[in-house]
N, C-alpha and C positions, 0 to 999 in steps of 0.2 A: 763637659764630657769627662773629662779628667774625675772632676766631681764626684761621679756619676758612680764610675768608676770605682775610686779607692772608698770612698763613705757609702751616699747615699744607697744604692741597690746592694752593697755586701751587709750592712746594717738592717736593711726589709727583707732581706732573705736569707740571711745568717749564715753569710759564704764568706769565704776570704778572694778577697780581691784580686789573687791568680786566679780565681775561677771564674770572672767576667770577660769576654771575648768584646771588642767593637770591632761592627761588620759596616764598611763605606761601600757604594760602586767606583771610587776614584781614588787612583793613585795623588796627584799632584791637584794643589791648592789647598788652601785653610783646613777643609774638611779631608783632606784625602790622608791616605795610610801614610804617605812620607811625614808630613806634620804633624799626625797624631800618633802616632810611634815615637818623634821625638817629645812631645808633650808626657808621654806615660811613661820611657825612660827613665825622664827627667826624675819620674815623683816614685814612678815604681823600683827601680834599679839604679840609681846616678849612679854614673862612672864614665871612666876615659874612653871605653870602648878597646880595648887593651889586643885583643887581635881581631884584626877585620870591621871594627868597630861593635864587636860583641865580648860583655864581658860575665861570666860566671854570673847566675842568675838569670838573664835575657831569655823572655820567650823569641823565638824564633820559627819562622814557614819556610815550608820548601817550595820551591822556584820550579824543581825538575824533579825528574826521577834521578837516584845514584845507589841503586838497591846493590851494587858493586861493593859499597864501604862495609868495612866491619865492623860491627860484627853482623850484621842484618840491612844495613843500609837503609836508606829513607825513598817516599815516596812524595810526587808530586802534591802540597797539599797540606804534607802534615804538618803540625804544631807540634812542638819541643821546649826543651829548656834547657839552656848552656849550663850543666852542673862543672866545667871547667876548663879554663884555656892552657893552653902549651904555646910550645914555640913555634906560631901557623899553622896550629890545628883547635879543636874544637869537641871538647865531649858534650854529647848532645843525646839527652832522654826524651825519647818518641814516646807514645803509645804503644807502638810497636817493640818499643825494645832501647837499649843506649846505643848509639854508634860513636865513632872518631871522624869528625870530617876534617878531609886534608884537601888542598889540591886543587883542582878547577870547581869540587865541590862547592867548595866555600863562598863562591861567587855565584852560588843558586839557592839561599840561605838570606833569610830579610827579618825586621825586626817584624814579632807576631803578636805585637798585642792589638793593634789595628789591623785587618785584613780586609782583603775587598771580598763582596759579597758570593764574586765567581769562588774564588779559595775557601770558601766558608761551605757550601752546601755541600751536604750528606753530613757532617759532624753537627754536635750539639755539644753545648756546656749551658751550668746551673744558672748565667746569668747572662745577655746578651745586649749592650750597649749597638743599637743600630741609628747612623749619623746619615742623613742624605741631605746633603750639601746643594742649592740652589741650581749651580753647574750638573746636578746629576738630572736634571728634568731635557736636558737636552739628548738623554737619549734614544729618544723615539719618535724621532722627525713623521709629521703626521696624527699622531694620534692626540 
């Protein structure tokens, strides 16, 4: 995936590799957003994670709504990029616009280069890394 990721599909469609999204149905296991978040950190971003575990650079999703922030606030959903950290806060470019997240925001904020396929629909990007992990066939008892 990783692979997949930084070389192979930006290389066949002559993107750079912040323009590939990977979309899982699962949080937790091998395949899920927690482990391949850290997998594309690792290659896309390294670093300490410097507040909150996000450091300058980091795409990042939102968890909730806090259209309250300034200067525009964010939306359940969206994808961003940490253009820089302060001291427990977070300047973060939406689509929508930059904000400053501070506060109980920050704990509704996840790493966004893996997202799960709920978080993912209505938006598009140029390249689309999609993982379904062995554990994701259990979700449809019956059919």
């Amino acid at each position: 995936m990783v692979q997949l990721v930084t070389d192979s599909i930006p290389r066949a469609l002559g993107i750079d590799p912040a323009s590939v999204q990977v979309v899982t149905p699962v949080h937790r296991g091998p395949a899920g957003t927690i482990e391949l978040n850290k997998a594309l950190k690792a290659v896309l971003n390294p670093g300490e994670g410097t507040v909150w575990g996000f450091d300058a650079g980091d795409r990042v999703v939102a968890t909730a709504n806090h259209l309250e922030l300034e200067p525009i606030g964010f939306a359940n959903g969206e994808v961003g990029v940490v253009t820089k950290t302060g001291d427990g806060s977070l300047d973060v470019t939406f689509a929508s616009g930059p904000v400053t997240v501070t506060g109980k925001a920050m704990s509704d904020l996840r790493h966004g280069w893996a997202i799960t396929v709920h978080r993912a629909q209505g938006s598009e990007w140029p390249g689309v890394v999609v993982v379904v992990p062995p554990e994701a066939g259990g979700c449809c008892p019956g059919r």
